[in-house]
C-alpha positions as CSV (number, residue, x, y, z in Angstrom):
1,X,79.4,78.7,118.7
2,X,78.4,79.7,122.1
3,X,80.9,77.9,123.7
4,X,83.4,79.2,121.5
5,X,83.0,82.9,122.4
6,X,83.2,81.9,125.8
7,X,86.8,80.3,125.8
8,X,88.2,84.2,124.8
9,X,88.9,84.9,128.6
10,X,92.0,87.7,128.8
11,X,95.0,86.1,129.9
12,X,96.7,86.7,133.2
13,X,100.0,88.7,132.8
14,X,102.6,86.7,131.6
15,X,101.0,83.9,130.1
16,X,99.7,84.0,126.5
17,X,96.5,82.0,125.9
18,X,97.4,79.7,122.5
19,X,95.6,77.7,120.2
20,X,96.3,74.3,120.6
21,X,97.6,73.6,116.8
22,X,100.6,75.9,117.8
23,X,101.8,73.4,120.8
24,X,105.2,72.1,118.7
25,X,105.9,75.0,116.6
26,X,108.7,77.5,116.8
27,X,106.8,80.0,118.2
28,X,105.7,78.7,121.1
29,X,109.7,77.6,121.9
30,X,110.6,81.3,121.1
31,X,107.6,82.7,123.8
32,X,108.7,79.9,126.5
33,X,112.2,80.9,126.2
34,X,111.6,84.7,126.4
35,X,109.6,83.7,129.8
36,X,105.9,83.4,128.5
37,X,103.8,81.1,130.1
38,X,101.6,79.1,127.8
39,X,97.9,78.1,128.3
40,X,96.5,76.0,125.4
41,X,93.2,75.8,124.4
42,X,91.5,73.3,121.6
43,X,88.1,76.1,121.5
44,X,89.7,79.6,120.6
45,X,87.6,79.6,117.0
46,X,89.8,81.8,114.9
47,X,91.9,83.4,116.7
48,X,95.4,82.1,117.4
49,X,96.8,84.2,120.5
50,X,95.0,85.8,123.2
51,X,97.5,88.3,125.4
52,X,97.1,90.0,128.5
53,X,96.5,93.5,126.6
54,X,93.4,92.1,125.3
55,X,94.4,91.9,121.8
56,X,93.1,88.6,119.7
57,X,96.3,87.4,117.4
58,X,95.5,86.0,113.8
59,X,98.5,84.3,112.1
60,X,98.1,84.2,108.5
61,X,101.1,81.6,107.2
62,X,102.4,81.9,103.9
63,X,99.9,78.7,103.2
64,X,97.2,80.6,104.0
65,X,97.7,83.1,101.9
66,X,98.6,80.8,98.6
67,X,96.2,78.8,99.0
68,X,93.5,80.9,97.6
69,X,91.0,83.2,98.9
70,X,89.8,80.8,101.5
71,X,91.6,83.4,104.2
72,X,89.0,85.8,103.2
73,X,86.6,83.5,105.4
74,X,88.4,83.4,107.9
75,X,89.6,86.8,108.3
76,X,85.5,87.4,108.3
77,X,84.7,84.8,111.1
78,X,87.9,86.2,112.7
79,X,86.9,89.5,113.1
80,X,83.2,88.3,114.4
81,X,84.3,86.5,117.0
82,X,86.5,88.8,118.6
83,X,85.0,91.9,119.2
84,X,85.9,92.9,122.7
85,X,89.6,92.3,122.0
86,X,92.1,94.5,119.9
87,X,92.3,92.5,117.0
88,X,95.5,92.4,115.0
89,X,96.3,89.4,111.9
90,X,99.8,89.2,111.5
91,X,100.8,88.2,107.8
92,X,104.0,85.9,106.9
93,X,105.6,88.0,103.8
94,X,107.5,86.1,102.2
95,X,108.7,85.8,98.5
96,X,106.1,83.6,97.5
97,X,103.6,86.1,99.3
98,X,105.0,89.1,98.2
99,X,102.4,89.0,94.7
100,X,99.8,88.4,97.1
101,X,100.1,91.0,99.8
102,X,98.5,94.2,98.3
103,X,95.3,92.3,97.8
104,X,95.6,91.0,101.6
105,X,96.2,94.6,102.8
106,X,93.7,95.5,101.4
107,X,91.4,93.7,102.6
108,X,92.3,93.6,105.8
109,X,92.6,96.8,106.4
110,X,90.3,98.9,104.0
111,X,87.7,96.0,103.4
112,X,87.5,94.7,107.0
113,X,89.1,97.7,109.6
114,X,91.4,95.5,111.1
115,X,95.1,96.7,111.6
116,X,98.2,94.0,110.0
117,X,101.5,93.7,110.3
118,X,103.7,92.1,108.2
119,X,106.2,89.3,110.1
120,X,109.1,87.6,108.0
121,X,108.3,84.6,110.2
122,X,107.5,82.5,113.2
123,X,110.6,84.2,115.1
124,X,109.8,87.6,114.1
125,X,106.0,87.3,115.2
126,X,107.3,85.5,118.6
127,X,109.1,88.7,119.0
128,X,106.4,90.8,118.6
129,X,104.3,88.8,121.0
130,X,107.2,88.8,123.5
131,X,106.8,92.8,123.5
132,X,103.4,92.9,123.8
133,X,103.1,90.6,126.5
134,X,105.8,92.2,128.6
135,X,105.1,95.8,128.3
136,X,105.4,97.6,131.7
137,X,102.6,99.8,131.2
138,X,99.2,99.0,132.5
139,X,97.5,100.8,129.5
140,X,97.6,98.4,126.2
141,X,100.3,100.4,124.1
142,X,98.5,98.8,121.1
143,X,95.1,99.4,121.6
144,X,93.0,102.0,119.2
145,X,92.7,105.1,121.0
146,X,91.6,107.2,117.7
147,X,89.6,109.9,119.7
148,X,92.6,110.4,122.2
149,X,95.7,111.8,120.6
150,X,98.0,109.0,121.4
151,X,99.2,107.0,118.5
152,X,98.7,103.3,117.9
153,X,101.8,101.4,117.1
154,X,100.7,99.3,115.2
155,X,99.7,102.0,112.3
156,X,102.9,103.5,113.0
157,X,105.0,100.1,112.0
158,X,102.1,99.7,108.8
159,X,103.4,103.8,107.7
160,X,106.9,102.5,107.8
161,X,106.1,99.7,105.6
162,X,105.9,102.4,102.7
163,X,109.5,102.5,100.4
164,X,111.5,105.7,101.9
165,X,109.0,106.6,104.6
166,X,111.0,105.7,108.3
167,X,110.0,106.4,111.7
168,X,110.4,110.6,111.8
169,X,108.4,110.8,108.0
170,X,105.6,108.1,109.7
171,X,104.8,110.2,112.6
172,X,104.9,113.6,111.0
173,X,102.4,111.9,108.2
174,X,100.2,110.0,111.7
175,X,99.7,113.7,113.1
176,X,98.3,114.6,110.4
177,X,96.4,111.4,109.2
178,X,95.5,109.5,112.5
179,X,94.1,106.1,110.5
180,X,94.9,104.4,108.3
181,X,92.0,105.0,106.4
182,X,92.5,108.6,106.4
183,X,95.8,108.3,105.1
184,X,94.4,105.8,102.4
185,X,91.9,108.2,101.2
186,X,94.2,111.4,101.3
187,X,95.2,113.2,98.2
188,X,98.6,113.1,96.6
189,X,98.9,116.5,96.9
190,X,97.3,116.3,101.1
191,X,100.3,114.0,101.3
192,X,103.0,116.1,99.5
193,X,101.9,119.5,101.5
194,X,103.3,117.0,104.6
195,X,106.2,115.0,103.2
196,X,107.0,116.1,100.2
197,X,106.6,115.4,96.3
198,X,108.5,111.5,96.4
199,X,107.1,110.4,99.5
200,X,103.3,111.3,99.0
201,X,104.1,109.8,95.6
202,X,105.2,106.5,97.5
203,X,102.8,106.5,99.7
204,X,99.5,107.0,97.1
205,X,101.3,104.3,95.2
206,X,101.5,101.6,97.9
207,X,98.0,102.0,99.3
208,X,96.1,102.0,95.6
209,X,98.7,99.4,94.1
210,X,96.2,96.9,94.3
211,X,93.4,98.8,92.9
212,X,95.5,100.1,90.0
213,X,96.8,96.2,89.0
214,X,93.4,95.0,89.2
215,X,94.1,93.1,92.0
């Protein structure tokens, strides 16, 4: 265990530190084409990317998830190990996932305080990855800065996962409700005094879908 924890070293910029079960996937072509240098590592426990903005990657595939509730585990050991980085599990939904997610969302982010997002695939996450790693700005644009004012991305992409709600309705709701958890635990009619009967109705309805299908 020990020596685990001490292989989750920040990368330098422009390199991404990888698990070494990702060396012949997809992925990894789509980082090393977009001009990401790779460092493999066989002793990264659960996590599966390390990036130079200190965040800790989890890839949840879509065999994880149908598989059973094994991922719970490791979303638990996941979240132990890698407490001095921004910690983010990206989630493959897909069709076959799609009866899963609510319960996964969940989860992760009610049960466990970690902030997901949703990735159609290995591309899609390689181009998230690719952003990350390149940003310009010294200051980790993805980092939680919930006493400061400035908005996380990465809640702001979960907000627009919500049917109807798009980028202008997701940051009118985020200066109101800063977390996700606060806009979990907000009212139907909190919600509607901000966007409106339909959306707040939306939005209640995709964060307690779970709990109201017994999921």
């Amino acid at each position: 265990m020990e020596s685990k924890n001490a292989t989750l070293n920040v990368p330098p910029y422009g390199h991404v530190i990888t698990s070494e079960k990702w060396r012949d996937s997809s992925l990894i072509q789509s980082l090393k084409g977009g001009g990401v240098k790779i460092l493999f590592e066989s002793e990264l426990g659960m996590a599966d990317f390390l990036l130079p903005n200190k965040s800790c990657i989890l890839y949840l595939s879509e065999c994880d998830i149908i598989a059973g509730a094994s991922y719970k585990r490791k979303l638990v050991r996941y979240r132990n190990a890698c407490g001095k980085f921004q910690e983010l599990v990206l989630i493959e939904k897909t069709r076959l996932v799609e009866q899963y997610f609510w319960a996964v969302q969940k989860f992760v982010v009610l049960e466990l305080g970690l902030a997901l997002l949703p990735v159609g695939g290995q591309t899609e996450a390689s181009q998230l990855l690719l952003q990350m790693v390149h940003t310009d700005s010294k200051e980790n644009p993805f980092s939680r800065r919930s006493s400061s004012g400035l908005l996380d991305p990465l809640v702001l992409a979960a907000v627009q996962q919500v049917p109807g709600i798009g980028r202008v309705k997701a940051l009118v709701l985020l200066e109101r409700f800063p977390s996700i958890h606060q806009l979990c635990n907000a009212t139907v009619g909190e919600l509607e005094a901000v966007v409106g009967q339909a959306a707040a109705q939306n939005i209640h309805t995709f964060f307690h879908k779970s709990t109201a299908t017994g999921i």
